[in-house]
N, C-alpha and C positions, 0 to 999 in steps of 0.2 A: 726646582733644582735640588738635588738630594744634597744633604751638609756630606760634609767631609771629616772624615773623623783619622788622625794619625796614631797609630798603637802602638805602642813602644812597650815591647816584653821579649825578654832573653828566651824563656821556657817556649818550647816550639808548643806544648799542647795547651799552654793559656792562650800564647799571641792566636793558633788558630780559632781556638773556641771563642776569643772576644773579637776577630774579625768575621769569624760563621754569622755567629748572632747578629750581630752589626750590620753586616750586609742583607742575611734574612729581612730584617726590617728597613731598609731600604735605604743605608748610607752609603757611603761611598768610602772606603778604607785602603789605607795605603799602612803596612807594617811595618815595622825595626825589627832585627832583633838586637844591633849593635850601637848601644846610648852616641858611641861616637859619632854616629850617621844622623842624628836626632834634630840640629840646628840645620844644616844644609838639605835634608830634607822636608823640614817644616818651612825653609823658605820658598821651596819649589813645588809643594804641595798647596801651600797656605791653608792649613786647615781652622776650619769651623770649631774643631775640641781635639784636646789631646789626649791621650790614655795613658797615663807613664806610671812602670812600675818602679820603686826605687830601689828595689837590691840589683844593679845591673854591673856585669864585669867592666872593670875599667874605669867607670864614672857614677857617682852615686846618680840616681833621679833625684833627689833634693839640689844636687847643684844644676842638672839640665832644667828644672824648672825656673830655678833660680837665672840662669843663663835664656832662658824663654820670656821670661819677662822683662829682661833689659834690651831687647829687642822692639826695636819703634814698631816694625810691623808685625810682631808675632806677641805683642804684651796683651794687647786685651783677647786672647784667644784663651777662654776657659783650661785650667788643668784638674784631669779628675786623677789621682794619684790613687794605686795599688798595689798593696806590699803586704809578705806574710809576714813580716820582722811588723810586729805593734806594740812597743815597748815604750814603757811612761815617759811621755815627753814627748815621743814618733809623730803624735797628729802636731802637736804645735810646732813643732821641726816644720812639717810639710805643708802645713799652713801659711807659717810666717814665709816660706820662699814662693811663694805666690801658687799655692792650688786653691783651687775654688770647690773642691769636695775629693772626699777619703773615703776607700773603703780596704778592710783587710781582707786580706785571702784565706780562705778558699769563700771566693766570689761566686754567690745566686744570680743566677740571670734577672729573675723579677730585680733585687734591689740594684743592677748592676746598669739597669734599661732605662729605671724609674733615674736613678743619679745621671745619665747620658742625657735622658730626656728632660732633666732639668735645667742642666747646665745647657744647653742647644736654644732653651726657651727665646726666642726675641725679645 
């Protein structure tokens, strides 16, 4: 059964490029582009991993992950967080609210596949 991967990005040409790829190699994705939609569809989805960028209008991704994790049935689901804003302190921000790996933008498919495919590992 193919994982499921939830992507949460405002930018129409990241969310498409990181749901193309995604699916290319054989997951199953479901996108956001609006962080507010982010918990009520991670419950109805249940995903395998989540993609979260954190500059999103209206809600940061540091607090939806944050909000991701005090969730019984969506805590232990990996967050690989993604943001151009990388400013001293930004990883340990995004860390301490429960991501399990970071990357800045503008995101390479290899390192972006190799970090999905980590976090997915059983």
């Amino acid at each position: 059964m193919a994982k499921r991967i939830l992507v949460v990005e405002d930018n129409d040409l990241n969310r498409k490029l990181f749901c193309d790829v995604l699916k290319a190699n054989g997951f199953e994705v479901v996108p956001v582009a609006d962080g507010q939609n982010v918990l009520a569809t991670a419950k109805r989805f249940a995903p395998d991993l989540v993609i979260m960028d954190i500059q999103l209008p209206n809600v940061s991704g540091i607090d939806l992950i944050a909000e991701l994790k005090a969730k019984p049935d969506l805590a232990a689901v990996p967050v690989l967080a993604v943001t151009a804003y990388a400013g001293k302190g930004d990883e340990e921000r995004i860390r301490d609210a429960g991501a399990a790996d970071y990357l800045a933008k503008p995101v390479s498919i290899g390192p972006f596949m190799a970090a999905v495919r980590a976090l997915l590992q059983d």
